[in-house]
N, C-alpha and C positions, 0 to 999 in steps of 0.2 A: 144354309143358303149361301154364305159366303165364302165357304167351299166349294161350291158348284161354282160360283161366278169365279173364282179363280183356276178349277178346271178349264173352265169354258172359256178362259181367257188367254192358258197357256196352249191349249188348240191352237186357238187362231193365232197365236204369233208363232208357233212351230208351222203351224201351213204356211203361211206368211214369208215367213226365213226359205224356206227351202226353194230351189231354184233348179234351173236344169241340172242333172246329174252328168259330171263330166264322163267319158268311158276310155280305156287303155287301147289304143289298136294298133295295130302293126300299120306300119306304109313302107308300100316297095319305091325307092329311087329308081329313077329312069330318066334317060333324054328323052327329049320330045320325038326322037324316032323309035325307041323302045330300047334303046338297048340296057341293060340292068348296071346298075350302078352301086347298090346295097337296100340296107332295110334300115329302118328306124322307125321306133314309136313314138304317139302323140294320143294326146287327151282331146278327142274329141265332145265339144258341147252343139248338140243338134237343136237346134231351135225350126224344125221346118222347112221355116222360107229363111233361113240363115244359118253359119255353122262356124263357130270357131276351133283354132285348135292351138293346145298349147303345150309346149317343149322349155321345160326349164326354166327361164323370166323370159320366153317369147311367147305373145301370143298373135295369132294372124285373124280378124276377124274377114269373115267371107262377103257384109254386106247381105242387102236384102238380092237372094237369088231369083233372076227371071228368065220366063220360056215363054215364049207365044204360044207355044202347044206340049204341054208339059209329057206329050204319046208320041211327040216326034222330035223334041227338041229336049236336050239336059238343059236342065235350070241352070243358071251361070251369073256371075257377075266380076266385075273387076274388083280386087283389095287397093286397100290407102297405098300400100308397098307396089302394086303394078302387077300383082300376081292375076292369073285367073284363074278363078275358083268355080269348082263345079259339083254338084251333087249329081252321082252316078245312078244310088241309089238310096232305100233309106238306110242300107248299111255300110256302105262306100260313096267317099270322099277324095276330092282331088283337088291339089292347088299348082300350079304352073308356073313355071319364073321361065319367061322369055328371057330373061338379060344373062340365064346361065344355061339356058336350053337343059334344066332340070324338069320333070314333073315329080311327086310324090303323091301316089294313090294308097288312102287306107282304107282298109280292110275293118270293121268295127264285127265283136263276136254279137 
């Protein structure tokens, strides 16, 4: 019996513990008019209606993303940094720096 209660207890903290799974994805650099700039990857953590991504000791969180019409409009929101961040789709991610006229869109497999 008190092996079962100690199964059944290391369950729930291993469910518990586990959190979104970050994933590796490629992003292509671009100006905000397209022109190609290089490639870099980032660890994307998808939460949804939110998405962070992280490079080394940075991480940029996205904020909770909103659309009025999620069939006509990209979910979007502003970051703490000024960025604007958008979910393209559930596999592609974009964040925006007006202040360097960069965008990076990734690509998640």
């Amino acid at each position: 019996m008190l092996r079962r209660g100690i199964f059944t207890l290391f369950l729930l903290l291993t469910g518990c513990a586990s959190g979104p799974q970050g994933v590796d994805c490629l992003g292509e650099v671009t100006t905000l008019y397209g022109q190609p700039l290089g490639q870099t990857h980032g660890l994307i953590f998808d939460l949804v209606s939110s998405f962070s991504v992280s490079k080394k000791d940075v991480t940029v969180q996205s904020g909770t993303l909103k659309s009025l019409d999620r069939f006509r409009y990209v979910p979007s929101a502003v970051t703490r940094e000024g960025y604007y961040a958008q979910r393209l789709s559930d596999k592609q991610f974009r964040l925006i720096n007006p202040y360097q006229d960069t965008q990076i869109t990734w690509t998640c497999p």
